[in-house]
C-alpha positions, 0 to 999 in steps of 0.5 A: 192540545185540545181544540175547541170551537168559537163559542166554548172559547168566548165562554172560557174567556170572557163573562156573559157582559165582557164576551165581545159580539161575534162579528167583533170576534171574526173580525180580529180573526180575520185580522190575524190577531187570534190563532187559529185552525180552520177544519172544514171551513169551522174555526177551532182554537187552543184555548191556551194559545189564544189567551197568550195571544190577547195578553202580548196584544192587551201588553202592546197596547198599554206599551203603546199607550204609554209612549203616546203620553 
């Protein structure tokens, strides 16, 4: 389990035009959407447990988008 900052993560998962601003980043942080360990106030991740994270929450909302239909 290796833990890495925010920037190497957003740089590991997303492109230069798809890697969403740090203020949206913190946010879904903040909103419990995104594991996380906090070490002297710096936010670090396991890059594998964030990426399941976004794939259950990009399946709940396609679930959801086809209920709504």
């Amino acid at each position: 389990m290796k833990l890495i900052n925010t920037t190497e993560l957003l740089e590991s998962l997303f492109t230069e035009q798809s890697r969403p601003s740090m203020r949206t980043w913190k946010r879904r942080v903040e909103d419990g959407l995104i594991p996380h360990t906090r070490i002297g106030g710096r936010l670090y991740y396991v890059l594998d447990e964030v990426h399941q994270a976004l794939s259950n929450h990009q399946n709940l909302n396609r679930g959801n988008a086809n209920h709504e239909a």
